[in-house]
C-alpha positions in Angstrom: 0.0 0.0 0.0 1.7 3.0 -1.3 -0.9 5.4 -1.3 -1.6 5.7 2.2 -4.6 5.5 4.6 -8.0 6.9 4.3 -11.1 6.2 5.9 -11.7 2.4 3.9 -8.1 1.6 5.0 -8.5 2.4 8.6 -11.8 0.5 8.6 -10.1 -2.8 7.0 -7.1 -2.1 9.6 -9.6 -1.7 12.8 -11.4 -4.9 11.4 -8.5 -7.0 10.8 -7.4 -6.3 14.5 -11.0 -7.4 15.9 -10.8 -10.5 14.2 -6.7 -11.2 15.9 -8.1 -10.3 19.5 -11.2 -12.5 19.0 -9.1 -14.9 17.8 -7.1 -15.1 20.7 -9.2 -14.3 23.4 -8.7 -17.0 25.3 -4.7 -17.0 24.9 -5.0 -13.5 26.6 -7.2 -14.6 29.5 -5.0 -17.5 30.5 -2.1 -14.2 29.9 -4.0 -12.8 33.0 -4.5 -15.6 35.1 -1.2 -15.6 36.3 -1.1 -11.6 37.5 -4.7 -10.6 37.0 -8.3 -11.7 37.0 -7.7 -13.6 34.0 -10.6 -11.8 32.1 -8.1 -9.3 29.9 -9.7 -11.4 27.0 -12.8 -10.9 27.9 -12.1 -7.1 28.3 -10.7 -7.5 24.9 -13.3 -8.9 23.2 -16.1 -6.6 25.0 -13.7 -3.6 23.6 -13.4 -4.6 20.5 -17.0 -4.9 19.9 -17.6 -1.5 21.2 -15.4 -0.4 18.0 -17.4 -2.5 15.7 -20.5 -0.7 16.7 -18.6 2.6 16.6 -17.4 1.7 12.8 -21.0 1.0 11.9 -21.8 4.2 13.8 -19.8 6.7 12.5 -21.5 9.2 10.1 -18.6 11.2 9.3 -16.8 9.2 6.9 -13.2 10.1 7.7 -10.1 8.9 9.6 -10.1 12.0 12.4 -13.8 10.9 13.3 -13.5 7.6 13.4 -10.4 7.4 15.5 -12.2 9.7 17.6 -15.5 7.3 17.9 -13.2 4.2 18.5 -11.7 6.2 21.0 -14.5 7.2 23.2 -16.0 3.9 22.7 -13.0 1.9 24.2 -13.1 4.2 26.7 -16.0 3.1 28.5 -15.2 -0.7 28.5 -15.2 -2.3 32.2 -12.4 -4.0 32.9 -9.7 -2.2 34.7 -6.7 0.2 33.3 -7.6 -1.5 29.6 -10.5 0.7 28.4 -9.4 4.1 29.4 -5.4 3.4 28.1 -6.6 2.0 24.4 -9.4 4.8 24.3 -6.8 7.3 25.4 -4.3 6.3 22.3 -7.2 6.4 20.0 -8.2 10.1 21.5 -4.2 11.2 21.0 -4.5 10.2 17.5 -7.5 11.5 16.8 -6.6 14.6 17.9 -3.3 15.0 15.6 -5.7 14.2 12.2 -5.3 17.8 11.0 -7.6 17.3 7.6 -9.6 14.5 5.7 -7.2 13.5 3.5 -5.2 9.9 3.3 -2.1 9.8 5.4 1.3 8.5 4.2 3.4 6.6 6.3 5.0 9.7 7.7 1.7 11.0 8.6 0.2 7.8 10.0 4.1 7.8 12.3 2.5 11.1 13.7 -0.6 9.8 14.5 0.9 6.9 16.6 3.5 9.3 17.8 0.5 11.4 19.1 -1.6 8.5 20.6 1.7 7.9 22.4 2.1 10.8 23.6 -1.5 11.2 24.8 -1.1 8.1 26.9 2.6 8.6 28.2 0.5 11.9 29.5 -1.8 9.4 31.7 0.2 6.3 32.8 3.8 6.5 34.3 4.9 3.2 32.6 7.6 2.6 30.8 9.4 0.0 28.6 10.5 -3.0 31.4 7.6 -2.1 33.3 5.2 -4.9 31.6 2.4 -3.4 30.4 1.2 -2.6 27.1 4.0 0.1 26.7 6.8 -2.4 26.3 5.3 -3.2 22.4 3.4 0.1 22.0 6.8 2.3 22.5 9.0 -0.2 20.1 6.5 -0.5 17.9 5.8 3.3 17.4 9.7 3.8 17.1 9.8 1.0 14.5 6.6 2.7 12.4 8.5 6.2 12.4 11.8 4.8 11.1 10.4 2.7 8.7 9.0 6.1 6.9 11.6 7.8 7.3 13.7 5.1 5.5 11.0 6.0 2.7 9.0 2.5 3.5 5.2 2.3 2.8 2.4 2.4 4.7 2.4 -1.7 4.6 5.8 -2.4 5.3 5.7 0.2 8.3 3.1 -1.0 9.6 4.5 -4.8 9.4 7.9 -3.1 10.8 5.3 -2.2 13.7 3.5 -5.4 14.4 7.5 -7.3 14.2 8.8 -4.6 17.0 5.4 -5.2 19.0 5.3 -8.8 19.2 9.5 -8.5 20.2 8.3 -6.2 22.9 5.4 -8.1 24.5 7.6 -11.2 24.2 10.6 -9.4 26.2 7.8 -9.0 29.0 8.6 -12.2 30.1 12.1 -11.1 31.5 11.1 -8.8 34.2 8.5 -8.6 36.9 5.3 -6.7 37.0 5.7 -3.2 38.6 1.8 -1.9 37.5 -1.6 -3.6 38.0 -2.3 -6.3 40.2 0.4 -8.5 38.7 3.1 -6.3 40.9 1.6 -7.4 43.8 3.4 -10.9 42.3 6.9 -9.5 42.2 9.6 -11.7 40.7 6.6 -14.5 40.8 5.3 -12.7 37.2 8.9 -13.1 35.2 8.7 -15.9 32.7 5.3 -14.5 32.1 4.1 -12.6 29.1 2.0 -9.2 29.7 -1.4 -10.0 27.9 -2.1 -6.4 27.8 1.3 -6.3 25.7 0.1 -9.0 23.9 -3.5 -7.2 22.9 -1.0 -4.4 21.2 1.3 -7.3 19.7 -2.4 -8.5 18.2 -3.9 -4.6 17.0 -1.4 -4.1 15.0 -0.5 -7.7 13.6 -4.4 -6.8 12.2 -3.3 -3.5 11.3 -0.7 -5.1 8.8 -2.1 -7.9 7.5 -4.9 -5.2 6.4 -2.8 -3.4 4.6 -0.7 -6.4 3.5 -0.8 -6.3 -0.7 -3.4 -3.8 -0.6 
């Protein structure tokens, strides 16, 4: 895909990344079992249907509102630090959509940049901290270089997904220090973050949507 994203694209993308967290829903549960409730799948999946109603939903037809809809949507999920985190990288993307045109790969680097950003602004995790920010931060780096090495929108968006699943895979070499799971201490290493593992999954969707478009 060298065009870019617009509005059909992003629907394909958000799609694509329902069907990988359906598909694994119960992968990411058993994830949780070990530091949480074990329902993060069900959490998931409950999110993920909020943004298939907010796709069928939303009456502007371009990227800025839907981002914006998916956004609020996740944000009212149950289920712990989950909703509000997603919905708040949605929001921070939403907000950087400047017009209604298709984004490049530089320009779709700026929205994930800005989601980022937007959530580094609400949680105080970092990379080695297991959460979702140790394949979210990677991942984000990854997207950005790949445009700037002049890459698509596909193969940043695969460079993505391959620095996201490294990152929620790393999760298994240090304990939990948020959630419940820190409660666990060193009992959590050899573990793998599922809420990682849900960004790992978003954007392994994200790619294969755009994958020979």
């Amino acid at each position: 895909m060298g065009k870019g994203v617009g509005y059909n694209e992003l629907v394909a993308m958000l799609r694509a990344a329902i069907k990988q967290v359906r598909d694994n829903q119960a992968m990411l549960s058993q994830l949780d079992s070990v530091g949480g409730d074990g329902d993060h799948g069900t959490t998931m999946a409950r999110a993920m249907a909020l943004v298939e109603k907010a796709i069928a939903a939303c009456k502007k037809k371009d990227i800025k509102s839907l981002l914006n809809d998916v956004g609020w949507a996740i944000m009212g999920v149950d289920g712990g630090a989950t909703g509000p985190l997603l919905g708040t990288f949605f929001l921070g993307m939403a907000t950087a959509m400047a017009d209604k045109k298709p984004v490049d790969a530089r320009g779709l680097a700026a929205l994930f940049e800005a989601g980022l950003a937007a959530l580094q602004k609400t949680t105080k995790a970092q990379v080695g901290d297991k959460t979702m920010m140790d394949a979210l931060v990677p991942a984000v780096a990854a997207l950005r270089a790949a445009a700037e090495a002049g890459q698509d929108v596909a193969a940043c968006l695969a460079a993505a997904a391959a620095a996201a699943d490294k990152g929620a895979l790393s999760t298994k070499n240090f304990p939990a220090r948020f959630g419940r799971a820190k409660n666990l201490g060193d009992r959590t290493i050899g573990h793998q973050d599922p809420g990682a593992t849900s960004v790992w999954l978003i954007l392994r969707g994200f790619a294969q949507a755009v994958a020979g478009a």
